[in-house]
N, C-alpha and C positions, 0 to 999 in steps of 0.2 A: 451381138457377136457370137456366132455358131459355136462350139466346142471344137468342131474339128479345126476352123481358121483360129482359137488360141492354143491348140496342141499344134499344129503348125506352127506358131512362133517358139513354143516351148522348145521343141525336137529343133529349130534351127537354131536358137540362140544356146540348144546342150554343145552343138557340137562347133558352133562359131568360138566359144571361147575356148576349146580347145585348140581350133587351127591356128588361133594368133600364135602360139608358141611351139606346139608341136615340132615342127617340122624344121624351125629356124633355130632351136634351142643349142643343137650340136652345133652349127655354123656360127651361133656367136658364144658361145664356150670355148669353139676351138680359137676364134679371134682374139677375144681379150684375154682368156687365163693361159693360151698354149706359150706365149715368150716369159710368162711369169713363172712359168714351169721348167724351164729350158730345157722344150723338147714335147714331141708326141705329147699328148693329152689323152689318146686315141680309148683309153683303157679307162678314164673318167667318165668321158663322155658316154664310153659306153652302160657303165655302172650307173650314170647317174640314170640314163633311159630304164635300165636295167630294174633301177627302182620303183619306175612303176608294176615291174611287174607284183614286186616284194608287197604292195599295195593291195595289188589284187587278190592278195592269196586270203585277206581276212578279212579285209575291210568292209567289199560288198554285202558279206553272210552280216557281219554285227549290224551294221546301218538296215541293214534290212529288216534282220531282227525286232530294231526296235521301230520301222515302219511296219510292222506286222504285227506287233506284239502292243502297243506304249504310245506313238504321236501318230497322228494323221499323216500321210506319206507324203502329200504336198509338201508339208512343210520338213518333214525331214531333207526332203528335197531341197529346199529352198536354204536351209540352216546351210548346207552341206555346200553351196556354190557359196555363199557369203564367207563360210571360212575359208575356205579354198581361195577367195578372191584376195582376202587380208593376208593370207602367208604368201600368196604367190609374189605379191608385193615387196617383200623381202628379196627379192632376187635381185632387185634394183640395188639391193646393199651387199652383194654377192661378193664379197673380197677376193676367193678363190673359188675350186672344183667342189673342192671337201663341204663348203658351205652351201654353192649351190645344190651339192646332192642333198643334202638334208632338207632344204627349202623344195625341192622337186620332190622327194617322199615324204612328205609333209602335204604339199597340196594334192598330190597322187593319191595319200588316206582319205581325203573328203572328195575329189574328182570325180577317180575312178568308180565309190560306188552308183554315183551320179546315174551313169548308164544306164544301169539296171532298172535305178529306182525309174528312171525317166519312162521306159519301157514298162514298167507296172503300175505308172500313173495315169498313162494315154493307155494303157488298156482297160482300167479299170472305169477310167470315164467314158471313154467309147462305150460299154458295158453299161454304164450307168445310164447313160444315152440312148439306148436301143440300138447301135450300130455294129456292124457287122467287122470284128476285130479286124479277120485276115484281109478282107476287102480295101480296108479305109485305113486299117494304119501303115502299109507300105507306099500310099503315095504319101502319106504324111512324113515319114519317116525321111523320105527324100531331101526331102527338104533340110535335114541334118547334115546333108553332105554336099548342100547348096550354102549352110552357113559355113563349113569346113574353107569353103574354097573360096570362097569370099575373105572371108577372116586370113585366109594365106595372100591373097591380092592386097588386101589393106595393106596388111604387116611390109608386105614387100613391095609395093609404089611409094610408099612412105618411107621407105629405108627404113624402119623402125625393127626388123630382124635385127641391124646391127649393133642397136643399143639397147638401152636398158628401158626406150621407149615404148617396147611389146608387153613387157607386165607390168608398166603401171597399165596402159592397155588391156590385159587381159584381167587386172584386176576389178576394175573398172566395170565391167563386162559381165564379170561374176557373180560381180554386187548388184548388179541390175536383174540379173539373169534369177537369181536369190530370189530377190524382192518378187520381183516378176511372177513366179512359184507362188508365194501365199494370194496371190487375183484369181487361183485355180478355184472350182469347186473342189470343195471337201473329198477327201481319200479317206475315211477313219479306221484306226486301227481294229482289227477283227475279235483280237485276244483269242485266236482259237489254236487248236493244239499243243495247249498248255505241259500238255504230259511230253511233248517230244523230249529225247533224249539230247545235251546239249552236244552232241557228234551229229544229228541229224538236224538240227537248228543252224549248222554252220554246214551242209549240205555233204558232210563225210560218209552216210549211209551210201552217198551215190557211189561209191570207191567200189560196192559190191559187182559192179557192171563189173571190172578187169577178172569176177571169174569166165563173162564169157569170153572164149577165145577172139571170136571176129572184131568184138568192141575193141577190146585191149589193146590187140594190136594197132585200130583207128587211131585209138586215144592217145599212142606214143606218137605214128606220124603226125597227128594233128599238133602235137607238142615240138614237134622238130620244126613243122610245116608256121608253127607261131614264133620259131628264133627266127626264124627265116624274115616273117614279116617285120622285124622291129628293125632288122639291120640300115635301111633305106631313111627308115625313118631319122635314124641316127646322124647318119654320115652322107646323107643324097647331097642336102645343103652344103656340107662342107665340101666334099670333093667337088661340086662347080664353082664353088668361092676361089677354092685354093688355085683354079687356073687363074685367075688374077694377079697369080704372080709372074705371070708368064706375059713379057711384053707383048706376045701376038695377041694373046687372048685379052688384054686389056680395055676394057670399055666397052667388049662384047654383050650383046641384050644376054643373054645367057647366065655371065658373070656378073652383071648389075642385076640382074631380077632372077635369080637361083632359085625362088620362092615360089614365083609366077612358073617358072616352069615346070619344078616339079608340083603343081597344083591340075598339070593334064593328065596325071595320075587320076588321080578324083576325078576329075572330068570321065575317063576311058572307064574306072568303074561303075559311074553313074549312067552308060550305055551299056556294059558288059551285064549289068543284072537284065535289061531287057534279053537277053539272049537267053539265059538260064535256062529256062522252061523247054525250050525248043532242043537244047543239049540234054538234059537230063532223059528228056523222052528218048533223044533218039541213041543216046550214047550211054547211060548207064551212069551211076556215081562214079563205080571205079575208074570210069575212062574219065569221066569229067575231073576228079580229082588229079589224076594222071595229067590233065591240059593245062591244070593250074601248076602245077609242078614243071612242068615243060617250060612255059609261062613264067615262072621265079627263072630260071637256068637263063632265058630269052634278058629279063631286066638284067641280071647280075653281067652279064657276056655283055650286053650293049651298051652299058655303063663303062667297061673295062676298053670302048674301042671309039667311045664318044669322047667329043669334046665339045668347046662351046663356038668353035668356029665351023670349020668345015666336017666336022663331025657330028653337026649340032644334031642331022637328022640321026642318027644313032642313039642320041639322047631321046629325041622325041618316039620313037620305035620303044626304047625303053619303056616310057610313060604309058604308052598304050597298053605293052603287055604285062603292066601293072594290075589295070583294066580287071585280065582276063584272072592271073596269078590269084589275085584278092578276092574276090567276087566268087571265081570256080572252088575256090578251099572253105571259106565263110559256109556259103550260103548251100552248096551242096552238104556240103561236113554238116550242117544244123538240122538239115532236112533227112541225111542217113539217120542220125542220133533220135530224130523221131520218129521214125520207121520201127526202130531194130530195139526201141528200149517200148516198157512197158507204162501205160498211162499214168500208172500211180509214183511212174517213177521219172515224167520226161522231163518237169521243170530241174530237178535234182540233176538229171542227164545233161540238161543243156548246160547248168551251172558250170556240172565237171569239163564239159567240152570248154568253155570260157576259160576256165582255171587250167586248165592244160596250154591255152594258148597265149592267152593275154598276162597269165602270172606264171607258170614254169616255163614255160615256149621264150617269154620275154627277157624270164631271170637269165635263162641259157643264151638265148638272143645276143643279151646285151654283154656278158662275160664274153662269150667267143669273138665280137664283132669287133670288142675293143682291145682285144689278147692280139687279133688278127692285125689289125689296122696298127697296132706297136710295130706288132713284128717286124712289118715290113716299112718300119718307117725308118729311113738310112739319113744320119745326120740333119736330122731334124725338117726331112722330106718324105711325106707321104706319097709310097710307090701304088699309086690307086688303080695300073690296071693288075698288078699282082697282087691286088687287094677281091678286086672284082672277080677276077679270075677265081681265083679261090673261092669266095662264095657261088660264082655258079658251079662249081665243083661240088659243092655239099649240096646245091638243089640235085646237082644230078645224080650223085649219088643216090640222096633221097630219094628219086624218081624208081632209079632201079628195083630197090630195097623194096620198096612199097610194089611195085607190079609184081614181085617176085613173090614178096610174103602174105599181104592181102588177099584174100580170096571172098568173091564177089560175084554173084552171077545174076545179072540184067534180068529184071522184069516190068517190064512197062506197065502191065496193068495192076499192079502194085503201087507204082508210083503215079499213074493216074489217079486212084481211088484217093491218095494223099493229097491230092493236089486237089481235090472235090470232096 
């Protein structure tokens, strides 16, 4: 068996056990603990999401640490999904919010460094392989968002979003996924850069980027541009469950499979990156960045005017420009950050850019989304197109703020030379 066909299963089965819950987790939160509450949960939910970001902010630097420093990375790797897989389990005994948020930052600590290590274990053995990183590991990587979406079809043909039958599922999953990791060849720890300072061990040297101007300012949209992303994640599930209450929309494919549909999300991303290359050339980061932001305004606005009936294509227009929103902010954002920062400095750089989105972007994310969706919840009914509306008001905003203050000027043979 080739290396690249079991880093293809690695990268699919990282990101398959995340889908089983992801996306369904607010939708059955809001199901079981929101009458236990009497009333909105809106503010839980969000915090609980929220807590992954709280996860992000330390977890990956120490785990990595010690795949760097102390065990073979494999198997750091493989530790880290078996416990992830044992706590998440606990959610099955989730009595209230307060508990599942603990159980969610809890597998969040072992998950989310997961990522990373996943990502410096398929390039190390690529590497180790004679293969050519940039070439071989983005079809591979595909494949992570071919288990994503898969893992959301399970969970939701099986009704298992609604119960507590998604993490024993996902724990399940975890524990395979674990095992799975020590069949790797060996990653061994390097022990080098023994003298780092522990600030530059947890990637905080990289903080020095904010004295240049043009990063700085990146590095806060990019941070606003990652509250942005968690929001959908949160509450997509719920707002198409909750028209279930509504006799028209009852027993609508929409409202039984809310999982299956927001999984044409991922689908539209996993076409939108084909496009990348062809925008960047011809349109510059800043305007691409720009098209992702247009793109968030586009999902939030057609959330707010969809429903599961005859609205439903509103909904699906949504998904699309999910697609564009995710993809144009990711993967341009990662490719500025290594342009504009220095070699010695780009792992460091990309860290920060992660920690800007995936851990303050999300802390923020998750506090506003669930402050929001209170707000506007009147006797224990969430008002979800003045829910919606509101957030594409903060993409738009963001949109302005960003053409206005960012300053950028296109050069294509620059970014050709990157791309060669």
């Amino acid at each position: 068996m080739s290396i690249k066909f079991r880093l293809t299963i690695m990268n699919f089965l990282q990101f398959f056990v995340w889908g089983i819950w992801l996306i369904s987790l607010g939708g059955y939160m809001g199901q079981v603990f929101g009458p236990l509450e009497g009333g909105s949960i809106g503010l839980s939910i969000g915090r609980t999401y929220g807590s992954m970001g709280w996860a992000s902010l330390f977890m990956p630097a120490l785990l990595g640490i010690l795949a760097d420093k102390h065990f073979s990375a494999q198997k750091v790797l493989g530790i880290s999904h078996i416990i992830a897989g044992i706590v998440i389990f606990f959610a099955t005994k989730a009595a209230n919010s307060t508990e599942m948020y603990w159980i969610i930052f809890t597998t969040s600590c072992f998950y989310m460094p997961t990522i990373a290590l996943n990502n410096s274990v398929s390039y190390a053995l690529l590497n180790k392989f004679s293969y050519d990183i940039q070439k071989t590991f983005t079809p591979i990587r595909v494949w992570g968002t071919v288990g994503f979406i898969l893992a959301m079809w399970a969970t939701d043909l099986t009704d298992w979003k609604s119960t507590t039958s998604q993490f024993v599922f996902a724990s399940v999953a975890m524990i395979i996924t674990g095992l799975y990791c020590f069949s790797l060849p060996d990653v061994p720890a390097e022990n080098k850069n023994n003298n780092q300072s522990l600030s530059s061990k947890f990637g905080l040297d990289s903080f020095v980027l904010f004295k240049q101007k043009k990063l700085a300012v990146f590095f806060i949209f990019a941070m606003f541009l990652g509250a942005a992303l968690q929001i959908t994640n949160m509450f997509g599930d719920t707002f198409i469950r909750d028209f279930g209450s509504n006799p028209e929309y009852q027993g609508t494919f929409g409202v039984e499979h809310s999982v299956f549909i927001i999984s044409l999300s991922q689908i539209s991303e996993m076409l939108f990156i084909l496009a990348i290359p062809f925008f960047l050339n011809r349109f510059g980061i800043k305007h691409v960045m720009a098209f992702s932001m247009i793109a968030w305004v586009l999902r939030f606005g057609l959330f707010g005017i969809g429903n599961p009936g005859s609205g439903v294509i509103f909904l699906i227009l949504s998904m699309i420009a999910y697609g564009m929103a995710f993809d144009f902010f990711n993967i341009s954002g990662s490719l500025f950050v290594e342009k504009e920062t220095d070699s010695k400095m780009r792992s460091s750089a990309q860290g920060l850019f992660m920690l800007m989105t995936n851990g303050i972007g999300a802390i923020i994310g998750g506090e506003f989304a669930g402050r929001t969706v209170s707000y506007f919840t009147i006797d224990n009914k969430v008002q979800w197109t003045s829910v919606w509306f509101s957030f594409a008001g903060y993409a738009f905003v963001i949109l302005i703020l960003f053409t206005v203050i960012f300053k950028y000027k296109h050069n294509p043979d620059e970014l050709e030379s990157i791309n060669h």
